[in-house]
C-alpha positions in Angstrom: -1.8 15.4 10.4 0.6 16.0 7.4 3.6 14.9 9.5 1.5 11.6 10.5 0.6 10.4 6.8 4.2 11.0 5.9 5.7 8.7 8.9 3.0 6.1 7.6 4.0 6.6 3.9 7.5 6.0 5.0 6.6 3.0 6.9 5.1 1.0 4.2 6.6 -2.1 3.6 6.6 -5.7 1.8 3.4 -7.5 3.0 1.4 -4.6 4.3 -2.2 -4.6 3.7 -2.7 -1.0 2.2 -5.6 1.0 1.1 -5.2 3.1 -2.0 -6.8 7.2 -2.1 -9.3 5.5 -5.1 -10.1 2.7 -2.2 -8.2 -0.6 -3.8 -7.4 -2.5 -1.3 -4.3 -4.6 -1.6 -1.1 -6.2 -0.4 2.6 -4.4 -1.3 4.7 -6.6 -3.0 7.4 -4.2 -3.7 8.3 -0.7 -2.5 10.5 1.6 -4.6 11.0 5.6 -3.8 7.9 7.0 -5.0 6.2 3.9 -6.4 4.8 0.7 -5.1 3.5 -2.2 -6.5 0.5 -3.9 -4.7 -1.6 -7.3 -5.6 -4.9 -6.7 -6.0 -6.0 -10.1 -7.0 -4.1 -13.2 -7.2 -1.5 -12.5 -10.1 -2.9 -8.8 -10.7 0.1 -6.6 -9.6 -0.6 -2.6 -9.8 1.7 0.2 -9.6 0.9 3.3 -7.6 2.4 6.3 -6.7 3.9 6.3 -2.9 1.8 9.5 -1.7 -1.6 7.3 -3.5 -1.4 5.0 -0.4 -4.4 6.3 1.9 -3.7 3.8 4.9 -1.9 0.8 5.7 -3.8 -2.0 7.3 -0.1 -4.3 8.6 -2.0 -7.0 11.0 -5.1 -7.5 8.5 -4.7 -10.6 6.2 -6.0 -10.4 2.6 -8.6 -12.5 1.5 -8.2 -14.4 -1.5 
């Protein structure tokens, strides 16, 4: 299960719809090593750590 949230860490990527571990929900906007950014809101950008992302949700559009 480890190996599996690791591949999906690894997979996340500009545009994804992600889920964070404190359940913000979001869209990636940039991806660094161990940090990404995601909007939250329309011009509210956060930063989170890479291992904070609890799922990625790629086909799911964000509502604004």
């Amino acid at each position: 299960r480890m190996k599996e949230h690791k591949a999906m860490l690894d997979s996340v990527k500009r545009g994804d719809e992600v889920v964070t571990s404190g359940g913000l929900i979001g869209r990636v906007t940039e991806v660094k090593d161990d940090e990404i950014s995601v909007e939250i809101a329309k011009d509210v950008k956060i930063r989170v750590r890479r291992d904070a992302i609890a799922s990625i949700n790629s086909n799911s559009p964000v509502k604004e």
